[in-house]
PDB file as gemmi writes it, atoms N, CA and C in Angstrom:
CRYST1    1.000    1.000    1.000  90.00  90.00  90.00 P 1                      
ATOM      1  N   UNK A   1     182.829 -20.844  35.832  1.00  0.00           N  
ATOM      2  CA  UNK A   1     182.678 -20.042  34.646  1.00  0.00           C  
ATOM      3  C   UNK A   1     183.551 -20.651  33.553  1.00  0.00           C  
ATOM      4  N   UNK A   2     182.989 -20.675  32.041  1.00  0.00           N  
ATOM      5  CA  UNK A   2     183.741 -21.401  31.470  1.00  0.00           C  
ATOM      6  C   UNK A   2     183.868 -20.012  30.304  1.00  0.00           C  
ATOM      7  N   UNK A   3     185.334 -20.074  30.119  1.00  0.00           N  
ATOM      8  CA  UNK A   3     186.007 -19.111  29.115  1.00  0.00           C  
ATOM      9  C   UNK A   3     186.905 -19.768  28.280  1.00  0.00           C  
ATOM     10  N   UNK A   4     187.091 -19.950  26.934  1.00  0.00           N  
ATOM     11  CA  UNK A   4     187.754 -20.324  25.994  1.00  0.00           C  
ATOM     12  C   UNK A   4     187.987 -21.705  26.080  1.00  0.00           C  
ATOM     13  N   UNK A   5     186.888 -22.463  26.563  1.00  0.00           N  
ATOM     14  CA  UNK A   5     187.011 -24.125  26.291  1.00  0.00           C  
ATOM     15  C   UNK A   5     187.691 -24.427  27.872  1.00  0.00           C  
ATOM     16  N   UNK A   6     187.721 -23.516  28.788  1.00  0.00           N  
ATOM     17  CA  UNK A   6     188.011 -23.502  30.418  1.00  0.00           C  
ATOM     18  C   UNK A   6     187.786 -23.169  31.409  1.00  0.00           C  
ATOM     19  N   UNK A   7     187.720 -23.997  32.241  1.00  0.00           N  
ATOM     20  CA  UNK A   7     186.357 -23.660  33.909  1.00  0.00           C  
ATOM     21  C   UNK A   7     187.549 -22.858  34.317  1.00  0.00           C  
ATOM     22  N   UNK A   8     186.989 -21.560  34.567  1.00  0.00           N  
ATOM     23  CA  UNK A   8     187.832 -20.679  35.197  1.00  0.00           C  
ATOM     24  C   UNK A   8     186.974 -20.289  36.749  1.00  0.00           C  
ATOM     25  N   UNK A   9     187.895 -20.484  38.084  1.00  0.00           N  
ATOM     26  CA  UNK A   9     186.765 -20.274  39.069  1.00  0.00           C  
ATOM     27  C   UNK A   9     187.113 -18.746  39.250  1.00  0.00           C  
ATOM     28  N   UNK A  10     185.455 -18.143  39.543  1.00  0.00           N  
ATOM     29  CA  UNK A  10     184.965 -16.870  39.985  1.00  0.00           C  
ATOM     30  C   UNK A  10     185.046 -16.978  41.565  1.00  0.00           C  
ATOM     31  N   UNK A  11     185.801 -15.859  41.753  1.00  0.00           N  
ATOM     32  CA  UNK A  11     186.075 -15.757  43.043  1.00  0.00           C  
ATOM     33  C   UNK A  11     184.677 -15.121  43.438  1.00  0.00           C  
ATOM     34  N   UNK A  12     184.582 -15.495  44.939  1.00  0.00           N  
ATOM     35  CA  UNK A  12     183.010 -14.734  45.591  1.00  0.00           C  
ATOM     36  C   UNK A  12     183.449 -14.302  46.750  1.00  0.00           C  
ATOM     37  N   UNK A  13     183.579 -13.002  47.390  1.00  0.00           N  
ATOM     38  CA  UNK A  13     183.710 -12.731  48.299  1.00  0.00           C  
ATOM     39  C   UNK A  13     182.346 -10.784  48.716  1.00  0.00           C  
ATOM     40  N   UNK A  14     182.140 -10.996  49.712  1.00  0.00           N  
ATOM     41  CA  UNK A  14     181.320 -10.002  49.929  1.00  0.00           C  
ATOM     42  C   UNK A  14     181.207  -8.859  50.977  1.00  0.00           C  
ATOM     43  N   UNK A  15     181.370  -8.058  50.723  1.00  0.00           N  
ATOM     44  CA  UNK A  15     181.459  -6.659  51.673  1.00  0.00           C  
ATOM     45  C   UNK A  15     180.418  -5.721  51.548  1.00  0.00           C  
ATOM     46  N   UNK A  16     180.156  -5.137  52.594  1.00  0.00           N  
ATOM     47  CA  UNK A  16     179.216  -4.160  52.192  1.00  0.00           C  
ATOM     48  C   UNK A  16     179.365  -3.277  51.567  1.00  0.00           C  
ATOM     49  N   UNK A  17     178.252  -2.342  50.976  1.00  0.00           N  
ATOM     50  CA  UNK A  17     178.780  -1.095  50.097  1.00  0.00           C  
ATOM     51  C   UNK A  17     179.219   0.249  51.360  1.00  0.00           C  
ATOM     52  N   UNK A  18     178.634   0.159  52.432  1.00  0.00           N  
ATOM     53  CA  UNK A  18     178.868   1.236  53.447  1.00  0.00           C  
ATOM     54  C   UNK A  18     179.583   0.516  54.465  1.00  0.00           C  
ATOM     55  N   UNK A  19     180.605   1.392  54.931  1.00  0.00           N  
ATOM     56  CA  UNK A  19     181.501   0.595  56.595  1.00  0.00           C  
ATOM     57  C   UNK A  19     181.449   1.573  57.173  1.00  0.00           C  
ATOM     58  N   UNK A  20     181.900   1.316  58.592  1.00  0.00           N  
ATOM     59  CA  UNK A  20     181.847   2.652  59.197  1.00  0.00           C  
ATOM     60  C   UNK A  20     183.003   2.310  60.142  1.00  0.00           C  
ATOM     61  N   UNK A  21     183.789   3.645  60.306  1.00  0.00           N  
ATOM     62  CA  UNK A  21     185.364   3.463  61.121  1.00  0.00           C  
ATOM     63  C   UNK A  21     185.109   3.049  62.319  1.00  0.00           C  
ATOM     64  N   UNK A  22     185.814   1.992  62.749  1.00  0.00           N  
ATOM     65  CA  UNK A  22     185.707   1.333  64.415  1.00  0.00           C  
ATOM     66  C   UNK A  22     185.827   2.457  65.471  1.00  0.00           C  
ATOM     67  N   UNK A  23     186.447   3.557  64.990  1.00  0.00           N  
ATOM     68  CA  UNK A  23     186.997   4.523  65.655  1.00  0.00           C  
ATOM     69  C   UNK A  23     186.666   5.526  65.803  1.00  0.00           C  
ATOM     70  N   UNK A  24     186.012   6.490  64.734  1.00  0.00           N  
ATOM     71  CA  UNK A  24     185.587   7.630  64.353  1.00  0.00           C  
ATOM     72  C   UNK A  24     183.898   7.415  64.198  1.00  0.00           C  
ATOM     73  N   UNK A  25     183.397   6.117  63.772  1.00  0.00           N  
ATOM     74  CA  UNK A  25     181.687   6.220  63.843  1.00  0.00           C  
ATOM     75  C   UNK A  25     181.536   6.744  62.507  1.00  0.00           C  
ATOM     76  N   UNK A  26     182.305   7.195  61.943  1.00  0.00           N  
ATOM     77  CA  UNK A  26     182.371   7.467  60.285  1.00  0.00           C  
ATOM     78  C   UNK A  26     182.334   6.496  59.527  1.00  0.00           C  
ATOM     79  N   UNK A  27     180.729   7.155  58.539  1.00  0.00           N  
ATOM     80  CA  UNK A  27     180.562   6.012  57.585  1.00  0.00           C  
ATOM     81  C   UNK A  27     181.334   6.077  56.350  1.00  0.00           C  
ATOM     82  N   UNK A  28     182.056   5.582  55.588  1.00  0.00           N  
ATOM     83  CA  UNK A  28     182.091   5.473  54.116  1.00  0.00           C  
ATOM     84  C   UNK A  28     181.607   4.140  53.378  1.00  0.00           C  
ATOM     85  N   UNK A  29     181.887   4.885  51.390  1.00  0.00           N  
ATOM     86  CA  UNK A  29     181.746   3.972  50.599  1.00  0.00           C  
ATOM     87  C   UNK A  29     183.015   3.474  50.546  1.00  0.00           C  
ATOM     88  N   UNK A  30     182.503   1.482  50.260  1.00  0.00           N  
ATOM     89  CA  UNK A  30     183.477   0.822  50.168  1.00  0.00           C  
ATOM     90  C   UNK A  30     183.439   0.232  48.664  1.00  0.00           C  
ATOM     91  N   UNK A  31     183.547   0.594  47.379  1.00  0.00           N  
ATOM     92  CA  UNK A  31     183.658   0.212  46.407  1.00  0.00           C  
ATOM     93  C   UNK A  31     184.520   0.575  45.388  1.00  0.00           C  
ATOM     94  N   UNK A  32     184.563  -0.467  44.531  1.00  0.00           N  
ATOM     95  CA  UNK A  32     185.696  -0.122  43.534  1.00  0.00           C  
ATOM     96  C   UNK A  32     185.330  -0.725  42.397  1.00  0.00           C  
ATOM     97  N   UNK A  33     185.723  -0.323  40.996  1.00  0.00           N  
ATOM     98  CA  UNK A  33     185.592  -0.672  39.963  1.00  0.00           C  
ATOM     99  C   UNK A  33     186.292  -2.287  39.874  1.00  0.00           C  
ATOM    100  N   UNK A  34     187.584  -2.188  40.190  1.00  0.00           N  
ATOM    101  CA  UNK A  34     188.427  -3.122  40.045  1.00  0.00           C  
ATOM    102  C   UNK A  34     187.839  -4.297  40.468  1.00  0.00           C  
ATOM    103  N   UNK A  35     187.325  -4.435  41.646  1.00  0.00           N  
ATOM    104  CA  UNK A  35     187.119  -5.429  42.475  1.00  0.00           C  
ATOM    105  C   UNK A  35     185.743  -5.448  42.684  1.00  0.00           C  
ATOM    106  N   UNK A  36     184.392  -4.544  42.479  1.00  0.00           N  
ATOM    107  CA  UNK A  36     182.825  -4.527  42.964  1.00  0.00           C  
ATOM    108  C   UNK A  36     182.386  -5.122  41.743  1.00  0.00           C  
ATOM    109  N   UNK A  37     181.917  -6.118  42.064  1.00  0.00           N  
ATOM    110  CA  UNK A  37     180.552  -6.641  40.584  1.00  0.00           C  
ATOM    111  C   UNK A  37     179.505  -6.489  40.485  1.00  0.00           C  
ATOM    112  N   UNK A  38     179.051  -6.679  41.420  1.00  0.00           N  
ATOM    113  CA  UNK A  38     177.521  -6.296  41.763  1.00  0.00           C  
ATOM    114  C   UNK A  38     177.308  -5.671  43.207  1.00  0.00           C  
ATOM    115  N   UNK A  39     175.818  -5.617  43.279  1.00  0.00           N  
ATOM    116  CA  UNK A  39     175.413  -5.118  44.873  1.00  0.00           C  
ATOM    117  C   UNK A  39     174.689  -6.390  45.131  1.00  0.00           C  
ATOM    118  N   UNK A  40     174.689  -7.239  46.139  1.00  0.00           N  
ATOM    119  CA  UNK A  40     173.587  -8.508  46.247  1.00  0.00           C  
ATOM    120  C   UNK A  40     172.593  -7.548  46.677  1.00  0.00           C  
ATOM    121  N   UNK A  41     171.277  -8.763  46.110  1.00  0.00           N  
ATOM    122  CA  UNK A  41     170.044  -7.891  46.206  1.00  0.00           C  
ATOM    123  C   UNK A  41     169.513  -6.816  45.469  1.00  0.00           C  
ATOM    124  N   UNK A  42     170.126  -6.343  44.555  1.00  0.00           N  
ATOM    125  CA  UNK A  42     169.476  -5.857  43.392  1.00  0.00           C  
ATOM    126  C   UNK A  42     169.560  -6.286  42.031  1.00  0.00           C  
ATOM    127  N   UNK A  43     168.922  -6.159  41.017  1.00  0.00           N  
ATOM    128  CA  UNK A  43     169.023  -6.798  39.601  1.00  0.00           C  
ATOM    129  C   UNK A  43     170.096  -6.566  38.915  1.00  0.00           C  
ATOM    130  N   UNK A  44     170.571  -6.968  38.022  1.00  0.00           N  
ATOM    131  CA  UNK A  44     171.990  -6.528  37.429  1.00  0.00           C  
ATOM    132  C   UNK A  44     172.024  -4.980  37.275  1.00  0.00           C  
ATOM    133  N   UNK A  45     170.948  -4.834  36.174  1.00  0.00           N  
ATOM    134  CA  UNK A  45     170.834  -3.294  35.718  1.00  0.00           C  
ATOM    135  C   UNK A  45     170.927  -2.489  36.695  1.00  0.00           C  
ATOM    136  N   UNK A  46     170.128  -2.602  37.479  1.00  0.00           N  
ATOM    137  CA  UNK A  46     170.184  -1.612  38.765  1.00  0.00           C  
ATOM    138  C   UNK A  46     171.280  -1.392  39.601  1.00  0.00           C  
ATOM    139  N   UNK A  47     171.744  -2.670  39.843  1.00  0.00           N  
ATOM    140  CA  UNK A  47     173.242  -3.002  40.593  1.00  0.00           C  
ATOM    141  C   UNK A  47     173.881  -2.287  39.326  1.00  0.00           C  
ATOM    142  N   UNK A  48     174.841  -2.218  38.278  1.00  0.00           N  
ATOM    143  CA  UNK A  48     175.529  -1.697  37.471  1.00  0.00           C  
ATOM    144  C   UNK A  48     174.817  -0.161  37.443  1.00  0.00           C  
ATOM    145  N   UNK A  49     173.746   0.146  37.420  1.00  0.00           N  
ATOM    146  CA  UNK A  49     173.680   1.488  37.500  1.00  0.00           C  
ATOM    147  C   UNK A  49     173.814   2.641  38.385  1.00  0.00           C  
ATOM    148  N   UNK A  50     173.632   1.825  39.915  1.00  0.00           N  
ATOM    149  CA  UNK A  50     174.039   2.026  41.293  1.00  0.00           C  
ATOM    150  C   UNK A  50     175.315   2.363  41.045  1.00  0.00           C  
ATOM    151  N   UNK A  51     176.026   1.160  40.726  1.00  0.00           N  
ATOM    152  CA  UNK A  51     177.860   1.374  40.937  1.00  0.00           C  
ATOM    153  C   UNK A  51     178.323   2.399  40.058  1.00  0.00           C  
ATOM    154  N   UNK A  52     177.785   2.590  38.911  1.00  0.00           N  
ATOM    155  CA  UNK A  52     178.260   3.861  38.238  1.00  0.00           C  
ATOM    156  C   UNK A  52     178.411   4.694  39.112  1.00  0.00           C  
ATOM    157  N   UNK A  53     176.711   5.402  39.506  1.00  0.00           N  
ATOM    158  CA  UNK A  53     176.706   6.556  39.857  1.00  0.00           C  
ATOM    159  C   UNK A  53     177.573   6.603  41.376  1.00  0.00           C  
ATOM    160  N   UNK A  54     178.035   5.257  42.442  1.00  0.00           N  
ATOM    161  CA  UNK A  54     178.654   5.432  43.212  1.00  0.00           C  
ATOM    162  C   UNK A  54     180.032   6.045  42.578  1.00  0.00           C  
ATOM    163  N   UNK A  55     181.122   5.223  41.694  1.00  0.00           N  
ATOM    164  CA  UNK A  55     182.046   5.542  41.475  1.00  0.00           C  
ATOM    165  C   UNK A  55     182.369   7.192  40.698  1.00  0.00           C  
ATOM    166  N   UNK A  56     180.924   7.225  40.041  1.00  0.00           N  
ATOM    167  CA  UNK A  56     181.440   8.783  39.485  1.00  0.00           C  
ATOM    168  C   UNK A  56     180.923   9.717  41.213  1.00  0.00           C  
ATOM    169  N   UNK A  57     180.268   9.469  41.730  1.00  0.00           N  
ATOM    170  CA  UNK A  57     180.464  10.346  43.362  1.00  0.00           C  
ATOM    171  C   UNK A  57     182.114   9.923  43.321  1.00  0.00           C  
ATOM    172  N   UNK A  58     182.283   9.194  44.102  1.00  0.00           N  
ATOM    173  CA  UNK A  58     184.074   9.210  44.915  1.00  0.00           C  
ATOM    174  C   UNK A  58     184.657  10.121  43.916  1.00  0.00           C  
ATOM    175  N   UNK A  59     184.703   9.420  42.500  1.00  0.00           N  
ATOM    176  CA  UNK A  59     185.934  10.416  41.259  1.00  0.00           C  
ATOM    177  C   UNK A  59     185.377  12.281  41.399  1.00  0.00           C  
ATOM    178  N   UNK A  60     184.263  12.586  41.462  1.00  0.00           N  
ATOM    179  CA  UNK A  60     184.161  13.621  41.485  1.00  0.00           C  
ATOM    180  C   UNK A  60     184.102  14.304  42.890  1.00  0.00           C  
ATOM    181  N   UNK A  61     184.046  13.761  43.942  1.00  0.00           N  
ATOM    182  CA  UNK A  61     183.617  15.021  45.196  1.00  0.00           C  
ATOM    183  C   UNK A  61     185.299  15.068  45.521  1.00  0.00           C  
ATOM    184  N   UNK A  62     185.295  16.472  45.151  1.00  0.00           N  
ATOM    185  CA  UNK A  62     186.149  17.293  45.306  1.00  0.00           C  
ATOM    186  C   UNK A  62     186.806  17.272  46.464  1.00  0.00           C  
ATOM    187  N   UNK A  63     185.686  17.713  47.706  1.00  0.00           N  
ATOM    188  CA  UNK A  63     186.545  17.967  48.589  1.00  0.00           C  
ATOM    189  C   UNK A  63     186.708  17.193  49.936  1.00  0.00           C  
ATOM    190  N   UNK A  64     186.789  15.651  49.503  1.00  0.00           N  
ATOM    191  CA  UNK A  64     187.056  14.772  50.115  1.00  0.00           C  
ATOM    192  C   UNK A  64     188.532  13.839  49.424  1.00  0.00           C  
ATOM    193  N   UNK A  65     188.720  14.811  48.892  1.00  0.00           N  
ATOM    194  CA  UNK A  65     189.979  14.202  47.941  1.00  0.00           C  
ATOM    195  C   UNK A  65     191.495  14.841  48.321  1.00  0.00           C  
ATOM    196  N   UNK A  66     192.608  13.875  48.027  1.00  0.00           N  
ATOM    197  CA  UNK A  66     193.932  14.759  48.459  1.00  0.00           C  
ATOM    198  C   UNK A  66     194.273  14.569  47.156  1.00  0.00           C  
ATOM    199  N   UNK A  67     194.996  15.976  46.615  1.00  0.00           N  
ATOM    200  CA  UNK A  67     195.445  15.715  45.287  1.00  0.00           C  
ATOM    201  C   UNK A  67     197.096  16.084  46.247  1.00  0.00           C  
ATOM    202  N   UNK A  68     198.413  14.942  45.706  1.00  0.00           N  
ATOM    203  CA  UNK A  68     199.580  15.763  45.910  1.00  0.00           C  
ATOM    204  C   UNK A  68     200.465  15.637  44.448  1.00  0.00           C  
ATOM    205  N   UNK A  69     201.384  16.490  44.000  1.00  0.00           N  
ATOM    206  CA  UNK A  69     202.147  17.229  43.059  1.00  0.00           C  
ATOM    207  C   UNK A  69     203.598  16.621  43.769  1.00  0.00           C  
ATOM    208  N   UNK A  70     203.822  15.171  43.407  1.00  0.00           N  
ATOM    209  CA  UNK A  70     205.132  14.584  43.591  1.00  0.00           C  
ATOM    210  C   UNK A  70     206.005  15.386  42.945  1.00  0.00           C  
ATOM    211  N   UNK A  71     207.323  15.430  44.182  1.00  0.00           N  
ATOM    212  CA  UNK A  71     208.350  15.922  43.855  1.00  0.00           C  
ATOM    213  C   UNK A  71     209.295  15.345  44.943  1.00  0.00           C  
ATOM    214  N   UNK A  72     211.222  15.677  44.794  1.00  0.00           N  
ATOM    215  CA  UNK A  72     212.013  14.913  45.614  1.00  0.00           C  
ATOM    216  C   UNK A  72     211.468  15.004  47.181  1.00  0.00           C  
ATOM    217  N   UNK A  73     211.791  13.756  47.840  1.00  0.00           N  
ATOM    218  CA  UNK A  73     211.267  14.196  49.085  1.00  0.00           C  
ATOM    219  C   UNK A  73     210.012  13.936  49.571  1.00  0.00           C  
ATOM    220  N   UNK A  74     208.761  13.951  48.635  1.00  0.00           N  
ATOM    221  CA  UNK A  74     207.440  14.021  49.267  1.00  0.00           C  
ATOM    222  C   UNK A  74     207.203  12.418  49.861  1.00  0.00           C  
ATOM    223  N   UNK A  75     206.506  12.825  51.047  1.00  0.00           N  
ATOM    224  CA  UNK A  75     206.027  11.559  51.747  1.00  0.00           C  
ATOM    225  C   UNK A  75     204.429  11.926  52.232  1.00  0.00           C  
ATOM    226  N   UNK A  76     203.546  10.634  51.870  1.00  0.00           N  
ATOM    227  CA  UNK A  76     202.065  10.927  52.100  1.00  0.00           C  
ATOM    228  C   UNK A  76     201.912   9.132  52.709  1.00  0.00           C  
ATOM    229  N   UNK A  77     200.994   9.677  53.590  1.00  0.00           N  
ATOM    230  CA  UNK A  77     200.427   8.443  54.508  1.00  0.00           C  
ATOM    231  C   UNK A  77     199.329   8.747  54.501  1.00  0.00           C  
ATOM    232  N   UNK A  78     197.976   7.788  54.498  1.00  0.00           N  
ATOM    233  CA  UNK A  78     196.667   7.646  55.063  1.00  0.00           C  
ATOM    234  C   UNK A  78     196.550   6.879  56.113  1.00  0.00           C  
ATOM    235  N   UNK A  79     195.380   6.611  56.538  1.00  0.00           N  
ATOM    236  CA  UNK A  79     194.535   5.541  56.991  1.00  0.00           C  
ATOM    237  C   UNK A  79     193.731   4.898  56.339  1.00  0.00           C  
ATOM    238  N   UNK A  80     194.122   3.986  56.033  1.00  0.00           N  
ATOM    239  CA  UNK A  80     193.686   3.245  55.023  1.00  0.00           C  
ATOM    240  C   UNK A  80     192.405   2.389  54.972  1.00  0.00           C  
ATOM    241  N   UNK A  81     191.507   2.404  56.167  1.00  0.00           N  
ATOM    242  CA  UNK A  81     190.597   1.498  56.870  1.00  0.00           C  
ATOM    243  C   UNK A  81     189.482   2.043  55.925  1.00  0.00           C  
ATOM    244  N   UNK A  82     189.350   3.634  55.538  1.00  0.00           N  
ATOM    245  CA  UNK A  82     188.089   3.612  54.528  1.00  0.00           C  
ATOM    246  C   UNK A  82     188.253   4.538  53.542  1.00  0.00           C  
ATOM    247  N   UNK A  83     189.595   4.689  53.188  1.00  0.00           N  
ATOM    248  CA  UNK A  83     189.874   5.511  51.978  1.00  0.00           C  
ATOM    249  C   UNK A  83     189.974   4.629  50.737  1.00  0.00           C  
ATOM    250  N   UNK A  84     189.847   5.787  49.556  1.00  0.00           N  
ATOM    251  CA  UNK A  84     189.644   4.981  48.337  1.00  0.00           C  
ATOM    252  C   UNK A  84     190.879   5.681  47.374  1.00  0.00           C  
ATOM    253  N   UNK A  85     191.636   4.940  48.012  1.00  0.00           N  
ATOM    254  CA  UNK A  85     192.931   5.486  46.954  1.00  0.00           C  
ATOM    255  C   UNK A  85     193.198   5.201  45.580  1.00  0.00           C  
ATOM    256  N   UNK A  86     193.874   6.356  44.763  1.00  0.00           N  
ATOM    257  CA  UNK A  86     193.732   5.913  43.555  1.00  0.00           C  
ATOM    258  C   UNK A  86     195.036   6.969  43.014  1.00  0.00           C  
ATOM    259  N   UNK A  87     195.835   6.261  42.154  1.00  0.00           N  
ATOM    260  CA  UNK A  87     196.655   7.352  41.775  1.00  0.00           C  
ATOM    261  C   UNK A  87     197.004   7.707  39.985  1.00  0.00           C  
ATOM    262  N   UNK A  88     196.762   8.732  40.297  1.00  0.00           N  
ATOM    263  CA  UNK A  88     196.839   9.451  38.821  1.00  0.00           C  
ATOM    264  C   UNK A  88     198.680   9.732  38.033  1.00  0.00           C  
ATOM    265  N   UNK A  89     198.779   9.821  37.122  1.00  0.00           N  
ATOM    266  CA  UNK A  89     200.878   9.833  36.693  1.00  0.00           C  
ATOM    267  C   UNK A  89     201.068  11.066  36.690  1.00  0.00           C  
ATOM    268  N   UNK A  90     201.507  12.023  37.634  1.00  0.00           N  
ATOM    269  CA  UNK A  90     201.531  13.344  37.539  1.00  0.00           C  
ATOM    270  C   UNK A  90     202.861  13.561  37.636  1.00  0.00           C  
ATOM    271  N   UNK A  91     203.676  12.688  37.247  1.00  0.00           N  
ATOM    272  CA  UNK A  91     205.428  12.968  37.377  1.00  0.00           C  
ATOM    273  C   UNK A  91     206.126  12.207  36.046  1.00  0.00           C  
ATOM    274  N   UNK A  92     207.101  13.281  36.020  1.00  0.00           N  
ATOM    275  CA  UNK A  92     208.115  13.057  34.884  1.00  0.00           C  
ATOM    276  C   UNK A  92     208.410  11.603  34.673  1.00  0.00           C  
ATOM    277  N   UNK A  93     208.809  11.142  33.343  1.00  0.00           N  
ATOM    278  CA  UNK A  93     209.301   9.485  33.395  1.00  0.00           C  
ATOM    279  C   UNK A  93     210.685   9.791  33.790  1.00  0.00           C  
ATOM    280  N   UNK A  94     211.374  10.302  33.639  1.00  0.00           N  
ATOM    281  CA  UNK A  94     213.039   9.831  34.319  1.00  0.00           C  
ATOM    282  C   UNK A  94     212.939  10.302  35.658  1.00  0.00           C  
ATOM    283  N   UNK A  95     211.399  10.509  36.783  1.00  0.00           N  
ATOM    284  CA  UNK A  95     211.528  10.792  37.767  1.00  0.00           C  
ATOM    285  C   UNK A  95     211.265   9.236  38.597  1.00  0.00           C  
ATOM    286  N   UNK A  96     211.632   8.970  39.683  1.00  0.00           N  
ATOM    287  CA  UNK A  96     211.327   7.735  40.262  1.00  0.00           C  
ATOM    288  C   UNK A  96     210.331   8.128  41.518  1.00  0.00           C  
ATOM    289  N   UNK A  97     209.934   7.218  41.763  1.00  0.00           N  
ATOM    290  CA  UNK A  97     208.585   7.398  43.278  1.00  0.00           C  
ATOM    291  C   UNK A  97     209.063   5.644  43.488  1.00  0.00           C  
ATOM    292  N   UNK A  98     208.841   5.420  45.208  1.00  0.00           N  
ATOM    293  CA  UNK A  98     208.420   4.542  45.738  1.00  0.00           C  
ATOM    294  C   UNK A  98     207.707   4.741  46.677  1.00  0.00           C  
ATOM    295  N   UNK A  99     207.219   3.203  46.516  1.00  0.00           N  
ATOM    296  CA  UNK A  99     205.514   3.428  47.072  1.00  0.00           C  
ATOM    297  C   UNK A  99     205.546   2.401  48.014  1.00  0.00           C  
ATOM    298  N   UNK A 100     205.382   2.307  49.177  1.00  0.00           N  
ATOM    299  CA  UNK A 100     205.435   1.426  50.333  1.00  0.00           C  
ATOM    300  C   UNK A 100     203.783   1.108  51.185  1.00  0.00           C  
ATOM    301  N   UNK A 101     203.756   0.131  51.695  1.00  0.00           N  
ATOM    302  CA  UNK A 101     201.779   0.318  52.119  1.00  0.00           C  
ATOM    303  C   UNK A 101     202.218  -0.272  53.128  1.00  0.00           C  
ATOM    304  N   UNK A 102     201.754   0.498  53.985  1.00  0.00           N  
ATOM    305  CA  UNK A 102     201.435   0.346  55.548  1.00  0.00           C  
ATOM    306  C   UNK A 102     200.565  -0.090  56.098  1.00  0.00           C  
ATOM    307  N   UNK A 103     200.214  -1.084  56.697  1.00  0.00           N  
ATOM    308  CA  UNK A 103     199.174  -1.457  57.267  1.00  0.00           C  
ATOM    309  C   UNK A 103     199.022  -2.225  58.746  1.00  0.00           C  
ATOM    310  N   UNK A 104     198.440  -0.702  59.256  1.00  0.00           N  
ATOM    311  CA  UNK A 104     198.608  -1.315  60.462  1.00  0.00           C  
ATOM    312  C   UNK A 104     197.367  -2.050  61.564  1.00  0.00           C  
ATOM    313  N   UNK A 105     198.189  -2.930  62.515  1.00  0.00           N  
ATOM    314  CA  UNK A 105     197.280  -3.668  62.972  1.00  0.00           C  
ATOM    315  C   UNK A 105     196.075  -3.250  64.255  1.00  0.00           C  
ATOM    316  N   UNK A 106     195.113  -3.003  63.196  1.00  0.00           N  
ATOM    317  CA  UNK A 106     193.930  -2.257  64.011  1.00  0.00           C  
ATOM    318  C   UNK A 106     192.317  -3.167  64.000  1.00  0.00           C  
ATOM    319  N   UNK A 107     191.775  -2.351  64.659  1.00  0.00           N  
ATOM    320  CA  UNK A 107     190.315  -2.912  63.952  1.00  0.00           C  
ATOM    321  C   UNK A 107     189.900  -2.814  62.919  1.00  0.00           C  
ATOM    322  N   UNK A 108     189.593  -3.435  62.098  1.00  0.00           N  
ATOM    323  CA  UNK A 108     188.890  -3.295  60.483  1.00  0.00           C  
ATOM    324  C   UNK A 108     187.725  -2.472  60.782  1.00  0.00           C  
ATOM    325  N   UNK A 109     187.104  -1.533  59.536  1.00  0.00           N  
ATOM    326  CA  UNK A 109     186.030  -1.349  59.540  1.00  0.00           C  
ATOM    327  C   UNK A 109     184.946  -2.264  59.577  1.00  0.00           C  
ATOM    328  N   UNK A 110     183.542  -1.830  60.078  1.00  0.00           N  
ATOM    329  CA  UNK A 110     182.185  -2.741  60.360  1.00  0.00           C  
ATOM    330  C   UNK A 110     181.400  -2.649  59.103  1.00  0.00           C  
ATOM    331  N   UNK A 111     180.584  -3.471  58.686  1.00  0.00           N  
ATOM    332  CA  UNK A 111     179.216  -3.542  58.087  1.00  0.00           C  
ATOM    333  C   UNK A 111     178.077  -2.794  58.578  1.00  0.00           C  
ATOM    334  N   UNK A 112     178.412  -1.629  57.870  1.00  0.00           N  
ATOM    335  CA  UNK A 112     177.102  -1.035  58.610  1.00  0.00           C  
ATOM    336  C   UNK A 112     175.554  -1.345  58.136  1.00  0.00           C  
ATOM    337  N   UNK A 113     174.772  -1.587  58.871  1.00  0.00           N  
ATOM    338  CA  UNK A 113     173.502  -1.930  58.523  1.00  0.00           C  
ATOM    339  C   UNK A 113     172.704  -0.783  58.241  1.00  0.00           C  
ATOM    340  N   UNK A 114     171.695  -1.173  57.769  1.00  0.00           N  
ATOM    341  CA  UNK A 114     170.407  -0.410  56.647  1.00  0.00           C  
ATOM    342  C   UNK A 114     170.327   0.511  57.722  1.00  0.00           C  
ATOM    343  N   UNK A 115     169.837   1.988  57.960  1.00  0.00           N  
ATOM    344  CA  UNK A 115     169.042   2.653  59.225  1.00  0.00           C  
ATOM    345  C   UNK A 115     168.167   3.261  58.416  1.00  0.00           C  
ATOM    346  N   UNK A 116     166.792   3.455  58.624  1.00  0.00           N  
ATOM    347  CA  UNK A 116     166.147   4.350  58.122  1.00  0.00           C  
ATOM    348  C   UNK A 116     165.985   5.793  58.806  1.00  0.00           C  
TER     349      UNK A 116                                                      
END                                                                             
């Protein structure tokens, strides 16, 4: 890709849009704004209109979501294999948070294939 008079390389890497937990047989979505460009196999438009409506699902379903209200003390852990974490600034500026990521050594989620 060339940007401002420079070959800049585009990274390519590919995951599916659905995984399912090695463990639980639970499917989720695996996408993100940050990091999803397209869907292979569909046209741009469609792919970009897909990913919208995926990302406004995750931001809006309610009740698959943890909201927590930092304060001294609080500690929150997931499993991180098919959650879509995201964090919002819900604390004072002269308050401090650290944030540590755990990751432990398990099976990755699978590619789940098409089922009709």
């Amino acid at each position: 890709m060339r940007q401002n008079g420079l070959m800049r390389w585009e990274p390519s890497h590919f995951r599916a849009v659905v995984r399912t937990h090695p463990v639980t047989g639970e499917k989720a979505l695996c996408v993100n704004p940050q990091f999803t460009r397209s869907i292979v196999g569909y046209q741009k438009e469609e792919s970009d209109d897909f990913l919208k409506f995926l990302y406004e699902h995750i931001a809006l379903l309610q009740d698959v979501q943890a909201r927590i209200k930092w304060k001294y003390g609080t500690f929150v852990a997931w499993e991180n294999r098919v959650a879509c974490p995201s964090a919002i600034y819900n604390w004072e500026d002269d308050q401090r948070r650290h944030v540590a990521r755990l990751t432990p050594r398990a099976e990755p989620p699978y590619e789940t294939l098409f089922e009709e």
